[in-house]
C-alpha positions as CSV (number, residue, x, y, z in Angstrom):
1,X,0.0,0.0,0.0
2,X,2.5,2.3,0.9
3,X,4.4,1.9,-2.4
4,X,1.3,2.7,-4.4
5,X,0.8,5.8,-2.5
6,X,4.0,7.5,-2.4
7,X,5.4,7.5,-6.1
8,X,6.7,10.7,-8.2
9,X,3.6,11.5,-10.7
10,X,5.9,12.4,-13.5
11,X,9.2,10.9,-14.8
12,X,12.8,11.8,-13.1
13,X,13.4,14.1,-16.1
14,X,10.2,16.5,-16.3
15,X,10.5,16.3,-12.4
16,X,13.9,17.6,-12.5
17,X,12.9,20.1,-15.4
18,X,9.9,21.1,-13.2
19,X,12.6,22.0,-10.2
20,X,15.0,23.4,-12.6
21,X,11.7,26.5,-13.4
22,X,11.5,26.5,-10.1
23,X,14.9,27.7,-9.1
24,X,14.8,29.6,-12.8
25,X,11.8,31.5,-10.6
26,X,13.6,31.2,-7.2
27,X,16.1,33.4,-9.1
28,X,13.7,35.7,-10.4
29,X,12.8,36.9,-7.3
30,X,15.7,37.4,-5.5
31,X,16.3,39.7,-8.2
32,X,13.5,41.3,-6.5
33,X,11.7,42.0,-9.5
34,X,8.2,40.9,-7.7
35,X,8.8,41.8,-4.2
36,X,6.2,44.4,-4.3
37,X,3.8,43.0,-6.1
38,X,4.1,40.0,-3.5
39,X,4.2,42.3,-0.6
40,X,0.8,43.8,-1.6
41,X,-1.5,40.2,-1.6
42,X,0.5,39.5,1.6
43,X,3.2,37.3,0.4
44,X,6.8,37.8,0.9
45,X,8.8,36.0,-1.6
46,X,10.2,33.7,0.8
47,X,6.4,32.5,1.0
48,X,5.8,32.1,-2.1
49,X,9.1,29.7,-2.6
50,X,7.6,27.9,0.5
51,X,4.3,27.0,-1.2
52,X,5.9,26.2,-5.1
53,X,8.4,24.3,-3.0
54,X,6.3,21.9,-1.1
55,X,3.7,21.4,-3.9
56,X,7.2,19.9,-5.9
57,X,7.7,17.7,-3.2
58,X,4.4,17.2,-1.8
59,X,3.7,15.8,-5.5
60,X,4.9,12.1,-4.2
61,X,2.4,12.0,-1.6
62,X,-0.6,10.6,-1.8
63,X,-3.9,10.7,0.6
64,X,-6.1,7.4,-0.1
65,X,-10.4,8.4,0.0
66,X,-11.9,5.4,-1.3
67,X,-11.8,2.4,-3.5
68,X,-13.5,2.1,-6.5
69,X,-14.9,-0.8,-8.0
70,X,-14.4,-1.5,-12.0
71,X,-18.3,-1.3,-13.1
72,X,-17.4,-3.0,-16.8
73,X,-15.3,-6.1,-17.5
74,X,-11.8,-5.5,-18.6
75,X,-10.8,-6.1,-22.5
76,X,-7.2,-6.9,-22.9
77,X,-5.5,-7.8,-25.9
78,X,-3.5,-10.8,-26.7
79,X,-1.4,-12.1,-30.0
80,X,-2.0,-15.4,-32.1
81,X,-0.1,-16.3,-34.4
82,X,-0.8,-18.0,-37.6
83,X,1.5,-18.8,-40.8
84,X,4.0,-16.4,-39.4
85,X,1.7,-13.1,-38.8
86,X,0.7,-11.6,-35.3
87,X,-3.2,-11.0,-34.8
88,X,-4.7,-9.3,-32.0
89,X,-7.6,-10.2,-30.2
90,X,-9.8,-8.1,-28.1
91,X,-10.1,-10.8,-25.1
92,X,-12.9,-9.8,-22.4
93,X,-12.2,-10.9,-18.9
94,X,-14.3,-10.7,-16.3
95,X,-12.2,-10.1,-13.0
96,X,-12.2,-8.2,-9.8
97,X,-10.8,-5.2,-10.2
98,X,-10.6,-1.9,-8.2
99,X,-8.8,1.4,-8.5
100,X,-7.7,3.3,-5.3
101,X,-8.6,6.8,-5.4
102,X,-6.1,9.5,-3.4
103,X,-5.4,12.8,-3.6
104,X,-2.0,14.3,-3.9
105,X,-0.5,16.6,-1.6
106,X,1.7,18.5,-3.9
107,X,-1.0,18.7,-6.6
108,X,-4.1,19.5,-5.0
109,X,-4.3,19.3,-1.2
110,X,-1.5,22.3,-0.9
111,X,-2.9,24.5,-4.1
112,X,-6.6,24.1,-3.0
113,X,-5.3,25.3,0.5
114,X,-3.5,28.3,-0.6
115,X,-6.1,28.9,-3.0
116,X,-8.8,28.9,-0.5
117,X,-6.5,31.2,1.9
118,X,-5.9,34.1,-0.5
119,X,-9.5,34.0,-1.3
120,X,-10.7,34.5,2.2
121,X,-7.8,37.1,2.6
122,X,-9.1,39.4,-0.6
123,X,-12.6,38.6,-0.7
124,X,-13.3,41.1,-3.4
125,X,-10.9,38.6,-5.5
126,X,-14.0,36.2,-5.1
127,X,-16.2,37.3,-8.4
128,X,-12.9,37.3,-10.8
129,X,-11.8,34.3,-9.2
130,X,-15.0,32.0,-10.0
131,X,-14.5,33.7,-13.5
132,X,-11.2,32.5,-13.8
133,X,-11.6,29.4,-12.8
134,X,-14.9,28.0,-14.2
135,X,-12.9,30.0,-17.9
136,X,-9.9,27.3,-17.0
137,X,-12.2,24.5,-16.2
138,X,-14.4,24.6,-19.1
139,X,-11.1,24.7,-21.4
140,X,-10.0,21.8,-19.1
141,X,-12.6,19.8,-19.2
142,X,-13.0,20.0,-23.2
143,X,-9.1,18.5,-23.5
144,X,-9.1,16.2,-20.6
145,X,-8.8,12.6,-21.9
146,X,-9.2,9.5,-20.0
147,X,-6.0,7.1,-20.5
148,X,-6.4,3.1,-19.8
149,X,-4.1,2.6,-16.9
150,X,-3.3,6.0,-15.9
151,X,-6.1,7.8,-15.4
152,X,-7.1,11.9,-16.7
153,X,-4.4,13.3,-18.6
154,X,-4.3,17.0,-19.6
155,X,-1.6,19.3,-21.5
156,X,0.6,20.5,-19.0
157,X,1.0,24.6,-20.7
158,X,-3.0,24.4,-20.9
159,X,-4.5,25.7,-17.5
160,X,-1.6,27.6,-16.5
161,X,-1.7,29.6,-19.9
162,X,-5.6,29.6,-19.7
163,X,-5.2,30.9,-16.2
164,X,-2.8,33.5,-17.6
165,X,-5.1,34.9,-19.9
166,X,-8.2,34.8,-18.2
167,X,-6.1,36.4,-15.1
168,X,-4.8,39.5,-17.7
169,X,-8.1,39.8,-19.5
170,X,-10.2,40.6,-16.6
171,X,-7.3,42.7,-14.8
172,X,-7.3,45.0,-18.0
173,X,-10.8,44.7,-19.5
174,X,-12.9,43.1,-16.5
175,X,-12.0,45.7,-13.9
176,X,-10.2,43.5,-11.3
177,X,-7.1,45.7,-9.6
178,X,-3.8,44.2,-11.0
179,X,-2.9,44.0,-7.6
180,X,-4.3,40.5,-7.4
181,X,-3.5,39.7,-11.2
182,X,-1.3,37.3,-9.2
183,X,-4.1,35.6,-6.9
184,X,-6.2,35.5,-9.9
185,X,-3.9,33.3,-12.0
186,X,-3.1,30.7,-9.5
187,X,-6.4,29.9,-8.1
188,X,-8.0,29.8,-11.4
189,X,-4.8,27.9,-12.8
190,X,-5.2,25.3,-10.1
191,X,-8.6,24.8,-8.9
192,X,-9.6,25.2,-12.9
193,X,-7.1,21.8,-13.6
194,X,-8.7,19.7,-10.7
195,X,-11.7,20.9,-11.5
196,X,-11.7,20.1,-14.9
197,X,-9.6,17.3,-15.3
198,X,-10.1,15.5,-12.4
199,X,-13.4,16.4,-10.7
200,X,-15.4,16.1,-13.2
201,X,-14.5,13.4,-14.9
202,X,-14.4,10.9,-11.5
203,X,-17.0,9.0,-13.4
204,X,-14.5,7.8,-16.1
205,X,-12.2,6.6,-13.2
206,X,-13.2,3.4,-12.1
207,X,-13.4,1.8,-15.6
208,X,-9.8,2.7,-16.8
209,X,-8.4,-0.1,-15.1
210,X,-5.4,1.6,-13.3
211,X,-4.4,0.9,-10.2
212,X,-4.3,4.4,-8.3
213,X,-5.9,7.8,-8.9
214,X,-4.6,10.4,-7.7
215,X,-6.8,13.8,-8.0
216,X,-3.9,16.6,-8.6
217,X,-1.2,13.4,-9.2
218,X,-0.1,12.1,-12.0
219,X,-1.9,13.7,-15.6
220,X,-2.9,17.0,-13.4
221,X,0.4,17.8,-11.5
222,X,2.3,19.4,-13.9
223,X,-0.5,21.2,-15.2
224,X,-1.2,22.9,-11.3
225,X,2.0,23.0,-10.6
226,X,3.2,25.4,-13.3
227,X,-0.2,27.8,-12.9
228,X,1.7,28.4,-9.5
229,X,5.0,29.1,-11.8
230,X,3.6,31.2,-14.0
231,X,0.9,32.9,-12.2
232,X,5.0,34.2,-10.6
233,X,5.9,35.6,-13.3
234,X,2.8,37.2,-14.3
235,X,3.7,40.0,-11.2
């Protein structure tokens, strides 16, 4: 159990790209290019490293919910051979089979958190906010697609560039002060990718055969993850 629950949700290369951005940001603010900016939604940039830091390493951690139980029989595929060529068959097997369903800490328990916190800090961010985030989960949600062992897999640069956009377009047409173009970006960057990819599409979990879902793990992560990058350098 404990192997199936604490497990990187990328491979060792994007992982150590994801923590190269992050220092790539890391140096961006000590630069103190953002300090301000930070400053003014009540983060210091030494906070904001904190949280981008343990969402990276939170992302191996996973929190089990429930078990779900495979509602369809599983088709596999097998080879015959005949005369020297390979055919595959569909083969139908009727087994008992169950995915465990977890939510990661790095890609959803600490974003959701933070996310909630700034909201209840700035509640005047709250209209823009929902805009952002239901603009990032309807994009989401129209991409997400449901992998056979895996689980939902979304385009990483998706929701943080749809969260980017939607962040800039209602700071400079919607009205919203550019003071929290910042808060804007990463709440609708990350609860916009759970939403979409993984939230709404729980239904499509228990038939794709793999053995852990994680809700903000692997498929979402990267996605959440650089919102919280790029929601930075949007200051």
């Amino acid at each position: 159990m404990g192997n199936r629950l604490v497990y990187s949700p990328v491979s060792l290369l994007f992982m150590l790209l994801l923590a190269f951005l992050l220092f790539a940001v890391v140096g961006f603010l000590f630069l103190d290019l953002a300090r301000t900016a930070f400053t003014k939604i009540g983060f210091s940039w030494g906070q904001a490293l904190l949280v981008l830091l343990a969402s990276l390493l939170g992302s191996s951690i996973n929190i089990p919910l429930t078990n779900l139980q495979c509602s369809t029989p599983l088709v596999r595929e097998r080879q015959i051979r005949a005369f020297g060529i390979a055919y595959r068959v569909p083969v139908v097997e009727v087994v008992s089979c169950h995915t465990l369903l977890a939510v990661n800490v790095g890609g959803a328990l600490i974003p959701a958190l933070i996310s909630i916190a700034l909201i209840h800090r700035f509640p005047e961010s709250l209209s823009y906010a929902l805009i952002g985030i239901a603009f990032v989960t309807i994009l989401t949600n129209l991409v997400a697609k449901p992998v056979k062992g895996l689980g939902i897999v979304t385009p990483a640069l998706l929701p943080p560039l749809a969260a980017a956009i939607a962040a800039i377009l209602l700071v400079y047409f919607g009205g919203a002060p550019h003071d929290l173009i910042f808060l804007i970006a990463y709440v609708s960057g990350t609860l916009g990718a759970l939403i979409g990819a993984d939230i709404l599409n729980l239904h499509k979990i228990r038939d794709l055969g793999a053995p852990v879902a994680s809700i903000g793990g692997a498929g979402t992560f990267d996605g959440v993850f650089l919102s919280g990058l790029i929601a930075v350098l949007l200051l």
